[in-house]
Backbone as JSON Lines, residues from 0, in Angstrom:
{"i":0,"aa":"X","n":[0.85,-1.18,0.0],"ca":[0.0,0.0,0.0],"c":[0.89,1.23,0.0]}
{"i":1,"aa":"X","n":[0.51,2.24,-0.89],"ca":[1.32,3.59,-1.02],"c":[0.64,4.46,-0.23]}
{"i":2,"aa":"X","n":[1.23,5.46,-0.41],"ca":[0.68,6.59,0.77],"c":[0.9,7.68,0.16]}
{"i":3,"aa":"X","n":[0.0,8.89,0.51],"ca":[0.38,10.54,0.01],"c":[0.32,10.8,1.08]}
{"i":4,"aa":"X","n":[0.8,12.64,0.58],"ca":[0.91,13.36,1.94],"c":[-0.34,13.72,2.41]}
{"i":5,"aa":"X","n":[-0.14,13.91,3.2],"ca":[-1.75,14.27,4.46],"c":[-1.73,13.38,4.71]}
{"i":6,"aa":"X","n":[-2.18,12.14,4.34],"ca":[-2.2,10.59,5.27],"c":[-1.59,10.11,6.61]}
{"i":7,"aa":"X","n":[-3.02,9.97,6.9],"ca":[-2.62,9.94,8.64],"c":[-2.24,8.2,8.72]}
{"i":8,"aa":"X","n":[-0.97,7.89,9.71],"ca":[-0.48,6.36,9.74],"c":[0.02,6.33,10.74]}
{"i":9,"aa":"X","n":[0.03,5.04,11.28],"ca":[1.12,4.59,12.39],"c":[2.66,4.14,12.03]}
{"i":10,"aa":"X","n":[3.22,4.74,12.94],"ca":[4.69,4.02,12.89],"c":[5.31,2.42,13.36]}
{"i":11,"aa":"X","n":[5.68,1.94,13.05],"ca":[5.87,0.3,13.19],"c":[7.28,0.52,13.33]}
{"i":12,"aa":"X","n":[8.41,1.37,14.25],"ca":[9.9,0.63,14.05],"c":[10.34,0.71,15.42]}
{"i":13,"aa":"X","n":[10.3,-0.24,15.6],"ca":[11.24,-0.36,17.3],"c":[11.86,0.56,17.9]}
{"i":14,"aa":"X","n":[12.81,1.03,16.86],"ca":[14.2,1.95,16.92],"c":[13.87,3.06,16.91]}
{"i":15,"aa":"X","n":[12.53,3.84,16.96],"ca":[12.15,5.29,16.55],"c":[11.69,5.56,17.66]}
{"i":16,"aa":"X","n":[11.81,6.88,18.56],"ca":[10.81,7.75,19.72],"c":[9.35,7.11,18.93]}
{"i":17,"aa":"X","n":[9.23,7.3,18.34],"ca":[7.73,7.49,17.73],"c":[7.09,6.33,17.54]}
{"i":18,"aa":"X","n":[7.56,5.02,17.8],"ca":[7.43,3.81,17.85],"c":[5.61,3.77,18.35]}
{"i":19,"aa":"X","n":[4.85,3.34,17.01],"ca":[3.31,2.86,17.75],"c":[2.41,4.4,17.89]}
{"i":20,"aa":"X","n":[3.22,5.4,17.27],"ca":[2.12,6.7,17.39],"c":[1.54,7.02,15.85]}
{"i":21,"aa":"X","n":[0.9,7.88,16.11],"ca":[0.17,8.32,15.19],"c":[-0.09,9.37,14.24]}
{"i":22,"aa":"X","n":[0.67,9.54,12.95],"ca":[1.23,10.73,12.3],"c":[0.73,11.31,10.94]}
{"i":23,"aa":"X","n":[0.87,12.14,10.58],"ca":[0.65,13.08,9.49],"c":[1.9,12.7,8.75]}
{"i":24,"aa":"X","n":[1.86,12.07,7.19],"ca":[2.79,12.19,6.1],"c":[2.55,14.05,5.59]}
{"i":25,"aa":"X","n":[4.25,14.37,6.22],"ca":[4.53,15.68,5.6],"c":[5.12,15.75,3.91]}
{"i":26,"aa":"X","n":[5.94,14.97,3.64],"ca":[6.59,14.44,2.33],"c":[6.54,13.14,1.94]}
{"i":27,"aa":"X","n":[6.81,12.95,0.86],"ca":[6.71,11.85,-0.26],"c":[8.24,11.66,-1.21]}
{"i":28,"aa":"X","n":[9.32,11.21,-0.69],"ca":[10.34,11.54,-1.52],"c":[10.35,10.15,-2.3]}
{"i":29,"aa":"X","n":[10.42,10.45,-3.67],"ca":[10.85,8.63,-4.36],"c":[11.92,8.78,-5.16]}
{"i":30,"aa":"X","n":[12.74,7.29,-4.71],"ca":[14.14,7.61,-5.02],"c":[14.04,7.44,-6.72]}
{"i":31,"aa":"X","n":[14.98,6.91,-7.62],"ca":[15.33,6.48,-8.61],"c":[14.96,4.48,-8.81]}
{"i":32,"aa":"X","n":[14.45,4.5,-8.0],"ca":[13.85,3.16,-8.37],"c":[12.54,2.68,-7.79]}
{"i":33,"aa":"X","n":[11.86,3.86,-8.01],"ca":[10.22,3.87,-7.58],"c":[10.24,3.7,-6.5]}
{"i":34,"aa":"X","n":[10.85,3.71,-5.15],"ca":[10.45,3.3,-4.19],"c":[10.69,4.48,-3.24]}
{"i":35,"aa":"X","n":[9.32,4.42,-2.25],"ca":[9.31,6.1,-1.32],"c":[9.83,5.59,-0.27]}
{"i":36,"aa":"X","n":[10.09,7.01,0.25],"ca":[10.23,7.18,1.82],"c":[9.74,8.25,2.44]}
{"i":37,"aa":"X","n":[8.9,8.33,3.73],"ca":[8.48,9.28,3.74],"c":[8.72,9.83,5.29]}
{"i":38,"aa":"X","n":[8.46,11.49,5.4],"ca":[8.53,12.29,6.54],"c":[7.31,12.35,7.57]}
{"i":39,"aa":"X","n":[7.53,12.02,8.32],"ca":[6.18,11.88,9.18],"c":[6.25,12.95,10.54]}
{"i":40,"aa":"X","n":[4.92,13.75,10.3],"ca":[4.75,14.58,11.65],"c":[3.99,14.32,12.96]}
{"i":41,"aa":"X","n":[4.82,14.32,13.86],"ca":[3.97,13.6,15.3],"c":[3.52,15.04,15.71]}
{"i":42,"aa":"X","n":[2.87,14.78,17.05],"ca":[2.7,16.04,17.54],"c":[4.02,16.8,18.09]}
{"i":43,"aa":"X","n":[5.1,15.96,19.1],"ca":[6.13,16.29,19.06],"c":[7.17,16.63,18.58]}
{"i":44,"aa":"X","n":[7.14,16.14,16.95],"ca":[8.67,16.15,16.53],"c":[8.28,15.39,15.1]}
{"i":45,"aa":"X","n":[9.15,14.61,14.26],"ca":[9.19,14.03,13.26],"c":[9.96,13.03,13.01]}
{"i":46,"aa":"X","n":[9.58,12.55,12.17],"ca":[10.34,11.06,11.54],"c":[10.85,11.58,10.17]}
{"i":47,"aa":"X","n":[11.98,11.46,9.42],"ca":[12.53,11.54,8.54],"c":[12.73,10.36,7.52]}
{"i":48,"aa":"X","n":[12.82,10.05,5.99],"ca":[13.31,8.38,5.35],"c":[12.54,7.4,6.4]}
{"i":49,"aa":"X","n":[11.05,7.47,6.42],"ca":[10.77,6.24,6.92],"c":[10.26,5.74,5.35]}
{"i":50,"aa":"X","n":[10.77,4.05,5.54],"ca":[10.25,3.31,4.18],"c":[8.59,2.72,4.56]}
{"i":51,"aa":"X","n":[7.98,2.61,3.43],"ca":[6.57,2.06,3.61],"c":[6.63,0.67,4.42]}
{"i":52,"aa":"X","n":[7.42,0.1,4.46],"ca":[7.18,-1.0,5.29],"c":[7.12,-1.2,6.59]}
{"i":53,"aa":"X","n":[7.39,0.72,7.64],"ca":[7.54,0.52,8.65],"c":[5.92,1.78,8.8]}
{"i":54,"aa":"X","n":[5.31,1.67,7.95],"ca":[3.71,2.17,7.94],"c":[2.8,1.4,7.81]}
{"i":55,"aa":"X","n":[1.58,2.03,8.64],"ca":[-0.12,1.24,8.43],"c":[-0.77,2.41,8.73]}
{"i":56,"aa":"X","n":[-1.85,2.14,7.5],"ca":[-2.93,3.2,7.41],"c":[-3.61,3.28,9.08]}
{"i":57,"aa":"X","n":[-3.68,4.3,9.28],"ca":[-4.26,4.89,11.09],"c":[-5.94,4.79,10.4]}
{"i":58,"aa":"X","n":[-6.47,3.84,11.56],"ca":[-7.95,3.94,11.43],"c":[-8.65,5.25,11.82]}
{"i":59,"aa":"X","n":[-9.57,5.75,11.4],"ca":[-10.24,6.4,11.43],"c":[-10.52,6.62,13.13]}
{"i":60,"aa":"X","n":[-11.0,5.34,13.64],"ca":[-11.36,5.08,15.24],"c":[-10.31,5.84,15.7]}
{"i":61,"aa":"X","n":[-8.82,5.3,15.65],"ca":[-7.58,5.76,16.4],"c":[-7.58,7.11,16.73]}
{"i":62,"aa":"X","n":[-8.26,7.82,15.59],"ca":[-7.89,9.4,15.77],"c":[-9.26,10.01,16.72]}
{"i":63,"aa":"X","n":[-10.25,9.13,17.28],"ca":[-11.45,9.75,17.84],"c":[-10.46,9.11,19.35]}
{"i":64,"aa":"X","n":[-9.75,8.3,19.62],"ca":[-9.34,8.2,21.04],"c":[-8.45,9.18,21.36]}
């Protein structure tokens, strides 16, 4: 699954502050071999080069808790 910006998602990477929250895609960068990475805005701070595989579309529900 691809993603644009505005798309609200969760983060999936162990290794990140942001591990399991819930963010705003600020950018969409794609390299030279079709494949993105993208900038994600928390309320705190940001994620920079995250690849789609460490994203999932944020349910709708998530954002009413």
């Amino acid at each position: 699954m691809s993603f644009e910006k505005d798309d609200t998602v969760v983060l999936d990477d162990k290794h990140s502050d942001y591990d399991g929250e819930t963010g705003t895609i600020t950018q969409v960068i794609e390299n030279m071999f079709g494949d993105a990475t993208y900038t994600i805005s928390f309320e705190d701070g940001q994620e920079t080069g995250v690849p789609e595989d460490d994203l999932a579309a944020a349910d709708a529900e998530a954002d009413d808790a």
